[in-house]
C-alpha positions as a Markdown table, in Angstrom:
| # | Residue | x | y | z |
|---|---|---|---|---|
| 1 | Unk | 6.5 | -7.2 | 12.3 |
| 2 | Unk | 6.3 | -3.8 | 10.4 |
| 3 | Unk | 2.8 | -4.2 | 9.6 |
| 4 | Unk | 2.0 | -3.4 | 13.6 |
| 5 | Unk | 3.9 | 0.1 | 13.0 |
| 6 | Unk | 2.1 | 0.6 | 9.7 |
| 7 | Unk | -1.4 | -0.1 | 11.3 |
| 8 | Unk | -0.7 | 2.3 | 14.0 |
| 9 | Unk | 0.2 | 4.9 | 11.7 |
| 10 | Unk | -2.7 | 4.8 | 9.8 |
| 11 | Unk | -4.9 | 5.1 | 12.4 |
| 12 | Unk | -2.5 | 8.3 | 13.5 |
| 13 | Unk | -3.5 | 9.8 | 10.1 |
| 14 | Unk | -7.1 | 9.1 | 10.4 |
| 15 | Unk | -7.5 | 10.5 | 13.6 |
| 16 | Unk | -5.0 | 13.7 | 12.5 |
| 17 | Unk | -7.5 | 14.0 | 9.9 |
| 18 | Unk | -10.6 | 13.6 | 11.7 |
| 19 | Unk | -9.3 | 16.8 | 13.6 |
| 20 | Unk | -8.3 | 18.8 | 11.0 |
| 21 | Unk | -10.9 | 18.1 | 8.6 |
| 22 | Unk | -13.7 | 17.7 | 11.5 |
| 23 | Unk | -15.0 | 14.3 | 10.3 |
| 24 | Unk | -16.4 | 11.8 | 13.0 |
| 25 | Unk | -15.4 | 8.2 | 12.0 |
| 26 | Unk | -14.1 | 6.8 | 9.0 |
| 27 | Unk | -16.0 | 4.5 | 6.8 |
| 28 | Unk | -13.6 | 3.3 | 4.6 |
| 29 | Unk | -9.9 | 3.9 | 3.8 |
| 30 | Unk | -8.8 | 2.7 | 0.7 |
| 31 | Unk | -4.6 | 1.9 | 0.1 |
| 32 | Unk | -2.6 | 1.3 | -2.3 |
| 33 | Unk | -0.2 | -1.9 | -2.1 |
| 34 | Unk | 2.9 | -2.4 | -4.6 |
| 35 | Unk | 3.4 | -5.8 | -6.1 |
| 36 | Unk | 7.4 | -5.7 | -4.2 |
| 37 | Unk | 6.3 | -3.4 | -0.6 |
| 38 | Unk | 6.7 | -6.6 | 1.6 |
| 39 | Unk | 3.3 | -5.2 | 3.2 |
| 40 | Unk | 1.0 | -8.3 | 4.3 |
| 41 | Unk | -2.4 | -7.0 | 4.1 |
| 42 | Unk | -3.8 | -9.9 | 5.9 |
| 43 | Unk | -1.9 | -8.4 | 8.9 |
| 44 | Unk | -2.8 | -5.5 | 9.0 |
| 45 | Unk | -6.6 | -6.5 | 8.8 |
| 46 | Unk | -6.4 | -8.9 | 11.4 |
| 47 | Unk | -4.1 | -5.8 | 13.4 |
| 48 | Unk | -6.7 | -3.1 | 12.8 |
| 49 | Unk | -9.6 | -3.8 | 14.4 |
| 50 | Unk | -8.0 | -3.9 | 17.8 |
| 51 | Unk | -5.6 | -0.9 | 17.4 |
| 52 | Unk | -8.7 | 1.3 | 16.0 |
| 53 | Unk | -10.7 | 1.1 | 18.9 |
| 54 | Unk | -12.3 | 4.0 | 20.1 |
| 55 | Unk | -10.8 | 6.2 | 17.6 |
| 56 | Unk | -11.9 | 7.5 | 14.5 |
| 57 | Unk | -10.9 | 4.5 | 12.5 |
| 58 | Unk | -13.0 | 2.1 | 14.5 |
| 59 | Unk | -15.3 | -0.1 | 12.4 |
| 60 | Unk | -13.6 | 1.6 | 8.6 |
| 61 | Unk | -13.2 | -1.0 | 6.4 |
| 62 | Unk | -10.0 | -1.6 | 4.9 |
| 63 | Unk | -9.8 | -1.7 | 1.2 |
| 64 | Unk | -6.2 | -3.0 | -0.6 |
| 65 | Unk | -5.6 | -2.2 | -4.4 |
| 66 | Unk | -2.5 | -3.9 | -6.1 |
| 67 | Unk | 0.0 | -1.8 | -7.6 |
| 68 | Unk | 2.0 | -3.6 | -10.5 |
| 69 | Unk | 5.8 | -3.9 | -10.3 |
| 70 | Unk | 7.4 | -1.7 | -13.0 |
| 71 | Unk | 10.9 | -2.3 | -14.4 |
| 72 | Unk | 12.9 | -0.2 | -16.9 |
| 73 | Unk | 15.3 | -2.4 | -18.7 |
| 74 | Unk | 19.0 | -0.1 | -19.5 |
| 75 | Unk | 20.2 | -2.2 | -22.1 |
| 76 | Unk | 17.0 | -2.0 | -24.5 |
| 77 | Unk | 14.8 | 1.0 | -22.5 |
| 78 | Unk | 11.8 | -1.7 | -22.1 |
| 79 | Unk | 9.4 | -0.3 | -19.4 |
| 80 | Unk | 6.9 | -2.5 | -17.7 |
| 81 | Unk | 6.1 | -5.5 | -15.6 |
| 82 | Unk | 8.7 | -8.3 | -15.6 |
| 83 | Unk | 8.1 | -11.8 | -14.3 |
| 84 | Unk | 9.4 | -12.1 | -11.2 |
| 85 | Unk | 10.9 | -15.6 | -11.0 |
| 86 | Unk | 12.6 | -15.1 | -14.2 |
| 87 | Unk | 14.0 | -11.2 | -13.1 |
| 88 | Unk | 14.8 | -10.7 | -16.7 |
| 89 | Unk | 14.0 | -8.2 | -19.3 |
| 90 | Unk | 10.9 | -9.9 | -21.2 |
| 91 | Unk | 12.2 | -8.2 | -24.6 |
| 92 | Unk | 15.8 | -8.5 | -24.2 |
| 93 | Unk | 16.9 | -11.0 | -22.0 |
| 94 | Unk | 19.1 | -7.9 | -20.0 |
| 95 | Unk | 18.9 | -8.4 | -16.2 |
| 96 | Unk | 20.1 | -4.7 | -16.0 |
| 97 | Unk | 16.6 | -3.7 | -14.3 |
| 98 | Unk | 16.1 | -0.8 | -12.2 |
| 99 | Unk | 12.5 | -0.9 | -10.5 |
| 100 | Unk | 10.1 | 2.2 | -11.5 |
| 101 | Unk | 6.7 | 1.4 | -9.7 |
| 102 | Unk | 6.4 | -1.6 | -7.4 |
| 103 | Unk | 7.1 | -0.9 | -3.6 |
| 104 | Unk | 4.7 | 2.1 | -2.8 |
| 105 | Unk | 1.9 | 1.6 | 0.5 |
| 106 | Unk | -0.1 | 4.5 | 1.0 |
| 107 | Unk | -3.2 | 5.9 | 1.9 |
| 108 | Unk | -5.2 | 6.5 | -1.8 |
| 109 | Unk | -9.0 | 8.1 | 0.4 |
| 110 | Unk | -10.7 | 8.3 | 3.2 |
| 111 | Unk | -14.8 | 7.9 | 3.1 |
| 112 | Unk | -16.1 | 9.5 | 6.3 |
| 113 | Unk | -19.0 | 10.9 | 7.7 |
C-alpha cells in the first residue's frame, strides 16, 4: 500500500516545515490528486490520523482537489481530457495519446498557526 509511505511523507514535510518556517500545528493541508495517480484518498484519511499523532500535523484536515487527465493526440494535435474507457482521441479517433496532466499528487498549502 503506497498510500502508508505517502502519508508518512507528508507528515515528514509538515513537520520539516513547522521547523523551518516556525509554525506550531497545521490546520489544514490542501493536495492536489490527478485523475490517473493511483492515490486512494480514502487511505490516506483513514491512515493519517494515527501517523500524525503528536506531530505537527495532528488534527490538520486533509483537503483532496481532482486534477483532470490531459491527453495530447499526435496524429491530429488535440489536447485535453479523453474518456477513459474509450482511450481514444475524442476528435480523431487516433489512439496515439501521450498523457500531459493526469498523474501529479502533491502538496498545493499548508494553513497553520
Amino acid at each position: 500500500m503506497h498510500e502508508l509511505a505517502l502519508t508518512k511523507s507528508l507528515i515528514e514535510l509538515v513537520e520539516r516545515q513547522a521547523e523551518a518556517q516556525g509554525f506550531h500545528r497545521a490546520l489544514e493541508i490542501r493536495l492536489m490528486l490527478g485523475e490517473y495517480s493511483g492515490v486512494i484518498p480514502e487511505y490516506i484519511l483513514d491512515l493519517f490520523p494515527e501517523a500524525a499523532k503528536d506531530t505537527p500535523a495532528a488534527g490538520a484536515a486533509l483537503v483532496f482537489e481532482k486534477l483532470p487527465g490531459r491527453f495530447q493526440c499526435s496524429a491530429c494535435g488535440y489536447e485535453g481530457p479523453v474518456d477513459r474507457h474509450a482511450a481514444v482521441c475524442p476528435q480523431c479517433g487516433g489512439t496515439a495519446l501521450k498523457m500531459t496532466a493526469g498523474r501529479e499528487f502533491f502538496v498545493d498549502s499548508l494553513k497553520v498557526e
